[in-house]
ZAMIDREN-575568 format. One record per residue: residue in three letters; x, y, z of N, C-alpha, C in turn; residue number from 1. Coordinates in nm, 2 decimals, decimal comma. Each point is the difference from the previous one (the first is absolute). Last residue first. Layout:
BEGIN
> code/nu/nv/nw/cau/cav/caw/cu/cv/cw/pos
> ALA/X/Y/Z/X/Y/Z/X/Y/Z/NUM
...
This chain:
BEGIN
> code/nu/nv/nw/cau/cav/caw/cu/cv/cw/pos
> UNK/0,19/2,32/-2,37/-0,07/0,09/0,10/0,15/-0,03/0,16/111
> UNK/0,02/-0,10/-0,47/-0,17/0,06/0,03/0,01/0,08/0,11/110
> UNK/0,39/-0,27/-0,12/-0,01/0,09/-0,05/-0,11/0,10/-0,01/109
> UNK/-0,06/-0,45/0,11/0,11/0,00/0,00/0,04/0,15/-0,13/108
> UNK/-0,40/-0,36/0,10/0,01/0,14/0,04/0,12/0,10/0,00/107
> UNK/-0,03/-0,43/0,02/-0,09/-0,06/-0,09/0,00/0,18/-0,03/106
> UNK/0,21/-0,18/0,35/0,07/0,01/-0,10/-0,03/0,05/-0,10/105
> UNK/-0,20/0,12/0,47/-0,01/-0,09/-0,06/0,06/-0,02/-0,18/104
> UNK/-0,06/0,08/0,61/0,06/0,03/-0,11/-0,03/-0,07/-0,14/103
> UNK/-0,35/0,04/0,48/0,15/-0,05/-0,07/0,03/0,05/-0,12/102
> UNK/-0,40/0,08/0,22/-0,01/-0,10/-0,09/0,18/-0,06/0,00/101
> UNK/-0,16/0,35/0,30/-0,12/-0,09/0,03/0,06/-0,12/-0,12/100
> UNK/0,25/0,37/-0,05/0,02/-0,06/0,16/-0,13/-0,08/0,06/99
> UNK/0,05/0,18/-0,44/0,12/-0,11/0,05/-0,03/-0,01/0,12/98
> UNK/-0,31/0,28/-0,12/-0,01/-0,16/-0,08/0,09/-0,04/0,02/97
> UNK/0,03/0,44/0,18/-0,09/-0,09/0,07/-0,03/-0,11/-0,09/96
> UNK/0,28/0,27/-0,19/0,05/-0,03/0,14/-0,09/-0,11/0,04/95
> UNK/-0,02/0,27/-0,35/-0,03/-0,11/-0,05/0,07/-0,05/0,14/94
> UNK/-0,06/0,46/-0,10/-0,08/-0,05/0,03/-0,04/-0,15/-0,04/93
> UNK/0,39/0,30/0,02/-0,05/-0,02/0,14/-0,13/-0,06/-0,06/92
> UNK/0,41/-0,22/-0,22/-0,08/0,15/-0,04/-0,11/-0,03/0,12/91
> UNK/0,50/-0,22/0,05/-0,08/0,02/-0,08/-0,11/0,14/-0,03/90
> UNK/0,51/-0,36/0,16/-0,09/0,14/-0,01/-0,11/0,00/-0,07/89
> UNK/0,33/-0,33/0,30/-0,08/0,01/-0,12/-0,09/0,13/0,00/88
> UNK/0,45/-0,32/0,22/-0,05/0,12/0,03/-0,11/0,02/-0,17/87
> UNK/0,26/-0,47/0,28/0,01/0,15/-0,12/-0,07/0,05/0,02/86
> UNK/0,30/-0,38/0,26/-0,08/0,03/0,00/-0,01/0,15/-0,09/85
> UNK/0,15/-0,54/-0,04/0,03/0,09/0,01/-0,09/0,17/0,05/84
> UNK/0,10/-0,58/0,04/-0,08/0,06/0,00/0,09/0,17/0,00/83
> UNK/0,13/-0,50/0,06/0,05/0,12/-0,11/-0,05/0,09/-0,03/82
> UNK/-0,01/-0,52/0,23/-0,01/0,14/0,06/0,10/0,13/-0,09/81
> UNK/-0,14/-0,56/-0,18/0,07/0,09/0,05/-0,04/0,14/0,03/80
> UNK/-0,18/-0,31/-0,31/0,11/0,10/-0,05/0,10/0,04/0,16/79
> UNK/-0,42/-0,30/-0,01/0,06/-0,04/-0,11/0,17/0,07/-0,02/78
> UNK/-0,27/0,09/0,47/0,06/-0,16/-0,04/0,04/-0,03/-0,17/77
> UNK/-0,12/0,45/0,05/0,10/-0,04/0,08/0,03/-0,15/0,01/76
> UNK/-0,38/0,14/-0,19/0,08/0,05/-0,10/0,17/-0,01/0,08/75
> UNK/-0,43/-0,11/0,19/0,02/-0,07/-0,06/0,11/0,03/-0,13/74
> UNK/-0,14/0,30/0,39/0,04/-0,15/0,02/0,05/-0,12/-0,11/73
> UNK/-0,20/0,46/-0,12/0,13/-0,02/0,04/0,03/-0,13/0,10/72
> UNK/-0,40/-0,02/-0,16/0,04/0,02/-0,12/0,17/0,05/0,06/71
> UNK/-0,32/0,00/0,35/-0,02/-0,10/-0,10/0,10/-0,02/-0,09/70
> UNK/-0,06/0,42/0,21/0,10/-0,08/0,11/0,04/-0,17/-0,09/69
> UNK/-0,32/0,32/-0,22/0,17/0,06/-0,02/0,08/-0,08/0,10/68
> UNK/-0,44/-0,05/0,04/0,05/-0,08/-0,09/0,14/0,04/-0,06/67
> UNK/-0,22/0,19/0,41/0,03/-0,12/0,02/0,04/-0,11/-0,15/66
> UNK/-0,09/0,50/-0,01/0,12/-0,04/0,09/0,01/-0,17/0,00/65
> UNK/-0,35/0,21/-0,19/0,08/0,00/-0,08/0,16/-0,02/0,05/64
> UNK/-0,42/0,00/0,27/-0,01/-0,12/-0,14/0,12/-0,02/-0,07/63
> UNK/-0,08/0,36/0,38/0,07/-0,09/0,02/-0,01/-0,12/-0,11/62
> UNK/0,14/0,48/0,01/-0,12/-0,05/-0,08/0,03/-0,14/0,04/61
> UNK/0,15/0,48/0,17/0,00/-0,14/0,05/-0,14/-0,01/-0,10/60
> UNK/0,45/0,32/-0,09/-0,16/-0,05/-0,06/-0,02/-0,11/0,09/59
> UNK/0,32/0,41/0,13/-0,01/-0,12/0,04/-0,11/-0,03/-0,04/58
> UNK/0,25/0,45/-0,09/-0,12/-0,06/0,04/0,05/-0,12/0,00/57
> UNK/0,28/0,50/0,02/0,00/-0,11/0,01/-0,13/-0,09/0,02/56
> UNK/0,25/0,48/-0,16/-0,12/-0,05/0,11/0,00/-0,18/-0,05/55
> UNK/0,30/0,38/-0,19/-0,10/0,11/0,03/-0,10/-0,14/0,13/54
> UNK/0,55/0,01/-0,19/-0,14/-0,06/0,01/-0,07/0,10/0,12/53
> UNK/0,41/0,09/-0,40/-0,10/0,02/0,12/-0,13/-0,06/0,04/52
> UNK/0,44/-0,13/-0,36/-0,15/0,05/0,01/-0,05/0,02/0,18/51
> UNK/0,35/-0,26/-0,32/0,03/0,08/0,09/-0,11/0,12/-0,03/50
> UNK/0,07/-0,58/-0,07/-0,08/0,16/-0,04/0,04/0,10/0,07/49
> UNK/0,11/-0,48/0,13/-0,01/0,01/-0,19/-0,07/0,15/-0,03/48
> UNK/0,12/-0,12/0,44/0,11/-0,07/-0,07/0,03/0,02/-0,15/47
> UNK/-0,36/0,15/0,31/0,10/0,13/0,00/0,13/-0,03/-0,08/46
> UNK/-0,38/-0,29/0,09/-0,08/0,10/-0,12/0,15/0,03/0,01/45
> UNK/0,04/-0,30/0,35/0,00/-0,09/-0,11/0,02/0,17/-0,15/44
> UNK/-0,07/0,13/0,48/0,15/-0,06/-0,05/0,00/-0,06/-0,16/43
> UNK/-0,41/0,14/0,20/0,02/0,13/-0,02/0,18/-0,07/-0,08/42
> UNK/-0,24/-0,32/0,24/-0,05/0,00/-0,16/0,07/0,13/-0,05/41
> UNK/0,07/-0,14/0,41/0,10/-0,09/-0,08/-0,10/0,05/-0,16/40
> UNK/-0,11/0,31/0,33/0,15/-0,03/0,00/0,04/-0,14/-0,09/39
> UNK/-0,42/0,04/0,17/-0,03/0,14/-0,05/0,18/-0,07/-0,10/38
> UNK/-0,13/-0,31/0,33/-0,04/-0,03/-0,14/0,04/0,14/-0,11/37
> UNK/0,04/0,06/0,46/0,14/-0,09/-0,06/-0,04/-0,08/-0,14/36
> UNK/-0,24/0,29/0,23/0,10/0,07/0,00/0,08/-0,05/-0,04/35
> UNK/-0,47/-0,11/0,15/0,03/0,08/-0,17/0,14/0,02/-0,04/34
> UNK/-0,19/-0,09/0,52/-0,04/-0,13/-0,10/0,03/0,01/-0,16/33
> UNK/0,08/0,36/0,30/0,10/-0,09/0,03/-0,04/-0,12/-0,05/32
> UNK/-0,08/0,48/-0,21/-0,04/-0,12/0,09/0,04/-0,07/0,00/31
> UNK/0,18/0,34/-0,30/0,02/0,01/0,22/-0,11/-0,08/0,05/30
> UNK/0,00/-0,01/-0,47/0,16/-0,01/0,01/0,00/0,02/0,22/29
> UNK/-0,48/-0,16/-0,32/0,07/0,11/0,08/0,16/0,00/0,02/28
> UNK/-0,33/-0,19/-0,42/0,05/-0,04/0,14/0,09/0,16/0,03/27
> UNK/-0,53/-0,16/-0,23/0,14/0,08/0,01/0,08/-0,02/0,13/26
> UNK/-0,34/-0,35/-0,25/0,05/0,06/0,13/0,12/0,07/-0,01/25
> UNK/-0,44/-0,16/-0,28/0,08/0,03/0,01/0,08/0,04/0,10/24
> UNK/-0,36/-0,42/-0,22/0,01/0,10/0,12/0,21/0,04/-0,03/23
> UNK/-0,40/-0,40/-0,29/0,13/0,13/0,06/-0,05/0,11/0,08/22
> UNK/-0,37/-0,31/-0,05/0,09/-0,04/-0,13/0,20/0,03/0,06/21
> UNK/-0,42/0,04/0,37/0,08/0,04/-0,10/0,08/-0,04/-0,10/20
> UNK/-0,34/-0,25/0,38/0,11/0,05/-0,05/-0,02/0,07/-0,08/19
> UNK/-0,45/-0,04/0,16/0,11/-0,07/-0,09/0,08/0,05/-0,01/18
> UNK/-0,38/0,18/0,27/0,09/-0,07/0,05/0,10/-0,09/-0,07/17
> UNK/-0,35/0,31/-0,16/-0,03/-0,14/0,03/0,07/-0,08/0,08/16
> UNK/0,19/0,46/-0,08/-0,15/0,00/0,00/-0,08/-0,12/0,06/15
> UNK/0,52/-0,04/-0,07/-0,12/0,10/-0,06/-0,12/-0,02/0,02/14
> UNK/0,51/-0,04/0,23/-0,09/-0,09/-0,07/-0,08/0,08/-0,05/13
> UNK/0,53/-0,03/0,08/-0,12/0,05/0,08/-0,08/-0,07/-0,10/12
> UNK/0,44/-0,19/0,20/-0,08/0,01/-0,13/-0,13/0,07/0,02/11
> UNK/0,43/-0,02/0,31/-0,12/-0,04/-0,02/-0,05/0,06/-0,11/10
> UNK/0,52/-0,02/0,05/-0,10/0,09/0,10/-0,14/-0,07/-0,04/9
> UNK/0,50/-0,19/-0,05/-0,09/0,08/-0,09/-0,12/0,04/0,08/8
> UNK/0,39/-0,28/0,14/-0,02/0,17/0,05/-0,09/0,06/-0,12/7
> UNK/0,08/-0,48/-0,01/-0,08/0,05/0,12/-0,03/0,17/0,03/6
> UNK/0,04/-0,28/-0,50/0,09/0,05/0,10/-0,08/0,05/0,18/5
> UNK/-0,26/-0,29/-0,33/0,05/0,09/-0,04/0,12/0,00/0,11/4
> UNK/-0,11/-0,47/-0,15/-0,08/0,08/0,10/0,04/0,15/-0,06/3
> UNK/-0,06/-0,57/-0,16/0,08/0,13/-0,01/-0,08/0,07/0,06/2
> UNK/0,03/-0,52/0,05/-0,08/0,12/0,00/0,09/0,12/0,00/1
């Protein structure tokens, strides 16, 4: 059973009480629960971009986490741990479909 990360914060709900698809959590750099996530992600962007970071989110989509856990499991028993991590830009109003839908190749240059 795949689980989300524990420090992900509760999934709010809506209306009817159903989860949320995705939930955004800006992370804070001086919360002491934020600070050390804030910092390895701020480390990773600053390696490949020298750009001012204006704000930092955390997508908790947990569907899309647990098969990314999926699918990297199974890419490591074939290949081995070689996971690299990248940074993806896009246009503000296609945000919300990746982060409820995921990335998707098919799209690649769209959006």
């Amino acid at each position: 059973e795949v689980s989300v990360p524990e420090y992900w914060e509760p999934q709010p709900r809506d209306s009817n009480g159903k989860e949320l698809v995705s939930h955004l959590v800006c992370l804070d750099p001086n919360k002491p629960n934020h600070k050390e996530e804030y910092k390895k992600i701020s480390d990773h962007f600053l390696q490949t971009a020298n750009q001012k970071i204006l704000q930092i989110e955390r997508v908790q989509n947990p569907s899309l986490f647990k098969q990314y856990i999926i699918k990297k499991q199974s890419l490591d028993e074939k290949n081995g741990s070689n996971e690299k991590i990248l940074f993806h830009g896009t246009k503000g109003d296609k945000i919300k479909e990746i982060n409820e839908s995921g990335l998707n190749r098919n799209y690649a240059g769209i959006n």
